[in-house]
C-alpha positions as CSV (number, residue, x, y, z in Angstrom):
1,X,-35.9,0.0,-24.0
2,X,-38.9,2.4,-23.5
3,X,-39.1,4.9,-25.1
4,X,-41.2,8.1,-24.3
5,X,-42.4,11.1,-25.8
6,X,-42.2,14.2,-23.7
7,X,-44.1,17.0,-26.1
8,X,-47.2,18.1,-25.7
9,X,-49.5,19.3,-22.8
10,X,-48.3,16.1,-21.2
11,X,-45.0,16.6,-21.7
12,X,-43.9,17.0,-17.8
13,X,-45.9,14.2,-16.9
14,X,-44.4,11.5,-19.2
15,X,-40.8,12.9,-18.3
16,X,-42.0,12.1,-14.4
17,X,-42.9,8.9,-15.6
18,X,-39.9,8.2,-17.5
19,X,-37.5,9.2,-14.6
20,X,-39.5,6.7,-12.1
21,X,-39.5,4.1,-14.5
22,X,-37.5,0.7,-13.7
23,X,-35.0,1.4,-16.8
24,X,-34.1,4.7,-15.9
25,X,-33.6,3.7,-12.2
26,X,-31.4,0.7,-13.1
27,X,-29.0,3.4,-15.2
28,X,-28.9,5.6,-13.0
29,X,-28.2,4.3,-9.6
30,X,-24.7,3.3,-10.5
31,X,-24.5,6.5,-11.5
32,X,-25.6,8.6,-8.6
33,X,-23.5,6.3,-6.5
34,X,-20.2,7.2,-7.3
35,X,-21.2,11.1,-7.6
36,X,-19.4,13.5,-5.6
37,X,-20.4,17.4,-6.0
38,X,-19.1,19.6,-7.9
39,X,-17.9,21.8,-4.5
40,X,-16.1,19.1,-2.6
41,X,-14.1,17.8,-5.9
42,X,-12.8,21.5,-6.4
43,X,-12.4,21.5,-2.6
44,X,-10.4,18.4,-2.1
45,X,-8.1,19.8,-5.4
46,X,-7.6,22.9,-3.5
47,X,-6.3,21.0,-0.3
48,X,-3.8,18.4,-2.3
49,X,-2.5,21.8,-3.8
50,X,-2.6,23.6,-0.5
51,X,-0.3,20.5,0.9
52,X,1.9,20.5,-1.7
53,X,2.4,24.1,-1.8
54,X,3.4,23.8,1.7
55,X,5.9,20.9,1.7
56,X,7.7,23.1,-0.8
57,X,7.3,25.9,1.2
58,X,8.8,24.2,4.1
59,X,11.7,22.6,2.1
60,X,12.7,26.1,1.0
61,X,12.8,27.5,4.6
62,X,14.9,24.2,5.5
63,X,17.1,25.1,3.0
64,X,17.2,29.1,3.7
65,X,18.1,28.3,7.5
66,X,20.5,25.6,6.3
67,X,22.2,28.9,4.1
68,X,22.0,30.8,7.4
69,X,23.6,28.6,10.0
70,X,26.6,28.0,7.6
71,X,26.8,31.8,6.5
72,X,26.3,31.4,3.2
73,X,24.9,34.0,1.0
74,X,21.6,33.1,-1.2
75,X,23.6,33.6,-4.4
76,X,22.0,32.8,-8.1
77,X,20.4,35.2,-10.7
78,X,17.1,33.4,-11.3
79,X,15.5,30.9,-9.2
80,X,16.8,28.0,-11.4
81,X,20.1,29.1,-10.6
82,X,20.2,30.1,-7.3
83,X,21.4,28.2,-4.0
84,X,18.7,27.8,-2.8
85,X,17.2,25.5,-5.5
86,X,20.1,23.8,-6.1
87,X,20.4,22.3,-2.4
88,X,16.4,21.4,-2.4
């Protein structure tokens, strides 16, 4: 392993040199590979919420019309208890 010192008036230089050195390539390159920002990994979480969100949004609507057709009255005192959770 190199090692390099980066104090001094040349400080800036040696880093340069350190991050285009072979070692520090072959470390890094797996790395960088497999690196996805920072924006699209808190986007693509906010779309697998987003769908979930609305499969259970859907399901509940299914299951308020189902109440509707058959004239039944959403009944319960907390969501846990009502109807409406029950037949979901």
């Amino acid at each position: 392993m190199v090692q390099v010192s980066i104090t001094g008036k040349k400080g800036a230089e040696r880093l340069k040199e350190q991050e285009e050195s072979a070692p520090h390539q072959a470390v890094c390159a797996p790395i960088e590979r497999g690196k996805t920002s920072v924006i699209a990994s808190i986007r693509s979480f906010q779309l697998e919420k987003q769908e979930l969100r609305r499969q259970g949004l859907i399901s509940h609507l299914q299951t308020l019309q189902t109440l509707l057709r058959q004239g039944i009255a959403v009944r319960g005192d907390t969501d846990l208890e009502s109807n409406i959770y029950n037949l979901t």
